[in-house]
C-alpha positions in Angstrom: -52.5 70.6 16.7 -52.7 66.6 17.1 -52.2 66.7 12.9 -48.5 68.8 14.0 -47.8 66.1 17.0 -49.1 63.1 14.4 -46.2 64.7 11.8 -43.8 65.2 14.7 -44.4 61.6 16.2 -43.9 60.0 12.1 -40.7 62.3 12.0 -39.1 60.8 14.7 -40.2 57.1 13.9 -38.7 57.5 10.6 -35.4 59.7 12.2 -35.1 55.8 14.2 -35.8 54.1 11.4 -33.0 55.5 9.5 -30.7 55.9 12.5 -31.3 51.6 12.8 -31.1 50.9 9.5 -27.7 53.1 9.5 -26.3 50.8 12.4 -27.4 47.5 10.9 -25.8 48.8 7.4 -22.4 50.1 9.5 -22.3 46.4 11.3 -23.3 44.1 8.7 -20.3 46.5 6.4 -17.6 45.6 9.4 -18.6 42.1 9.9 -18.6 41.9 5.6 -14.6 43.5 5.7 -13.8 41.4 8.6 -14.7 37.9 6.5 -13.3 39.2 4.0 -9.9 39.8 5.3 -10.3 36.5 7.1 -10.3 34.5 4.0 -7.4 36.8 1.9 -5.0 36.7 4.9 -5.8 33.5 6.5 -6.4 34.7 10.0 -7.5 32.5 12.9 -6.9 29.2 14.6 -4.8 27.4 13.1 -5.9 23.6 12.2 -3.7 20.9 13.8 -0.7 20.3 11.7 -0.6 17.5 9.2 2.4 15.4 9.6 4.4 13.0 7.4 3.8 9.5 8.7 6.9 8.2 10.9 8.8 5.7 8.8 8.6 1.9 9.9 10.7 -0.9 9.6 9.5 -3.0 7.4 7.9 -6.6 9.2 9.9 -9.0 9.7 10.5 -12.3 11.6 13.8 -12.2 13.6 14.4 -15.9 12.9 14.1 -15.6 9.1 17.5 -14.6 6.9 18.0 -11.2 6.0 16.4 -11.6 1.8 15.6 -8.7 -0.6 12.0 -8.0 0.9 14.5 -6.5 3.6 15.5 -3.8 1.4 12.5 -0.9 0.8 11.5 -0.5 -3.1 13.4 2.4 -3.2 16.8 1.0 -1.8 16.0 -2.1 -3.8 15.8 0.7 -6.9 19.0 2.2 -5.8 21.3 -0.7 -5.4 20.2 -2.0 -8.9 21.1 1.0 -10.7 24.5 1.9 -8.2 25.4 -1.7 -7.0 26.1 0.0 -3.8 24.7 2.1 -1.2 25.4 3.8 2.6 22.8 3.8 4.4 22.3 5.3 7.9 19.1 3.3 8.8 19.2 -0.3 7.5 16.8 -3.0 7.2 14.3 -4.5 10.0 15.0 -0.7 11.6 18.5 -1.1 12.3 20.6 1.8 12.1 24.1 3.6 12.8 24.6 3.6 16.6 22.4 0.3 17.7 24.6 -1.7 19.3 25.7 -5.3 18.1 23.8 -7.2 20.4 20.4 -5.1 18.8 21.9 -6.3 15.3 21.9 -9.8 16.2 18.7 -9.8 17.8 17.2 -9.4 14.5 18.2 -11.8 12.2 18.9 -15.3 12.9 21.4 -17.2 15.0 21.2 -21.2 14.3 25.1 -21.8 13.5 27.5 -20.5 15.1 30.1 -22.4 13.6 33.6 -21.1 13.8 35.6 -20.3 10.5 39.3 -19.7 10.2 41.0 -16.5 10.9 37.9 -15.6 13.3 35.2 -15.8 11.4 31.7 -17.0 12.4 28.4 -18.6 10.6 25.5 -16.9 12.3 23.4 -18.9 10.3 23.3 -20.2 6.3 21.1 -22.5 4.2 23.6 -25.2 3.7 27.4 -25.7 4.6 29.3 -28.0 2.5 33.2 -28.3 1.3 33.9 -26.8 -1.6 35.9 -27.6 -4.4 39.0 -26.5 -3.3 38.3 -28.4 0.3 37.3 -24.9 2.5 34.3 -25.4 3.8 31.5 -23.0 2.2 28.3 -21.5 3.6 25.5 -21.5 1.2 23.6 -18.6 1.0 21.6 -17.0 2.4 24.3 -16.1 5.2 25.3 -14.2 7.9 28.8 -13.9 8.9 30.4 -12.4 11.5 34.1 -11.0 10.7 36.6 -10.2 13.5 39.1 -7.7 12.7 42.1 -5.4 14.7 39.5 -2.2 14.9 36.0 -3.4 13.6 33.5 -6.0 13.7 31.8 -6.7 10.4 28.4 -8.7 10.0 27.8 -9.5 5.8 24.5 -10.7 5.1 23.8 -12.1 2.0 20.5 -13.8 -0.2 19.9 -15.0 -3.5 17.9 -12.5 -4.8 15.4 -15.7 -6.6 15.3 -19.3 -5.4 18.8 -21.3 -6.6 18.0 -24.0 -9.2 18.0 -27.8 -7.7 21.7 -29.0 -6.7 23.0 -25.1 -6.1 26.6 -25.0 -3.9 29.6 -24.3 -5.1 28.6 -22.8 -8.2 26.0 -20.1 -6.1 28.6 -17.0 -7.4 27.0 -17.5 -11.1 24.1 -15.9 -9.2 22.7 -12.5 -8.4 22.9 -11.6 -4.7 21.5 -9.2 -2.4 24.0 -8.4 0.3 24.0 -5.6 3.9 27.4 -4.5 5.3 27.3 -3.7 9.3 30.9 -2.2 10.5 30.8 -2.0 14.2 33.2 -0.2 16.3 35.6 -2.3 18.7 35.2 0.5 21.4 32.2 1.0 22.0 30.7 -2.1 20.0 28.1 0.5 18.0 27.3 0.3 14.5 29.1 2.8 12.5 28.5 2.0 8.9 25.5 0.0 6.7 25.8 -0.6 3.3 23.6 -2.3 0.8 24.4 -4.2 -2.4 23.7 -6.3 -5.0 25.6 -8.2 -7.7 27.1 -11.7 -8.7 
């Protein structure tokens, strides 16, 4: 009798046993399938987006001349191989729609000097007369253009040092030059282009 109740005790250990080790094998299958399609599906939280950096203007010092450092590597690449290019954001971060007061804020303003049919030096490396008596600024220059419907600043650099004794003759040179049109109206930029050439 305790030899039957022994048997019938080690039965039903063994029936738990088995009924455990069933549960633990059924879980540890589910969790297994659950990884699983975890890592072929990509399910759960997503990490934080990555994004591309904002672009910058490059640094600059608002009482220095507008020079080829002005342009990015790329534009610099692009006006070499195209002479020309439009540009919706131009250099030291201005771009179509700032204003012209913004413009001016960022490059220099140490000249001033009033030019025939309403032009002005905003600033230049040397002014002198020329050989057919005009008087010339000497790169690099910014001019300000007055016209019936638009406003134009021209900015323009040697795009390497002039040799010793450089003025009239600075055209035998390569320049860099920036284009601004601004609107009468509403006194907004509307178009930059960049360029380079003799």
């Amino acid at each position: 009798m305790a030899q039957q109740r022994r048997k019938a005790r080690e039965l039903q250990r063994r029936q738990r046993l088995s009924t455990l080790l069933c549960i633990a094998g059924g879980l540890g299958a589910v969790l297994l399938s659950l990884i699983v399609c975890l890592l072929i599906f990509d399910i759960g939280p997503q990490a934080a987006s990555v994004s591309a950096p904002v672009a910058t203007a490059l640094p600059y010092n608002a009482s220095d001349p507008f020079t080829l450092a002005d342009l990015t590597l790329d534009q610099q690449k692009q006006v070499r191989e195209n002479g020309r290019l439009s540009v919706s954001d131009g250099p030291r971060g201005i771009s179509i729609g700032d204003t012209l007061d913004t413009l001016l804020n960022h490059f220099p303003l140490t000249f001033m000097q009033e030019q025939p049919e309403d032009v002005q030096i905003l600033y230049c490396a040397d002014y002198f007369e020329n050989q057919n008596g005009i008087m010339t600024a000497l790169p690099p220059r910014g001019l300000l253009t007055t016209g019936s419907d638009a406003i134009t600043v021209t900015l323009m650099a040697p795009t390497s040092p002039y040799p010793a004794g450089t003025l009239d003759n600075y055209g035998e040179y390569e320049h860099v030059y920036c284009v601004f049109t601004i609107k009468l109206d509403t006194m907004t930029i509307s178009s930059i282009v960049l360029g380079m050439g003799h």
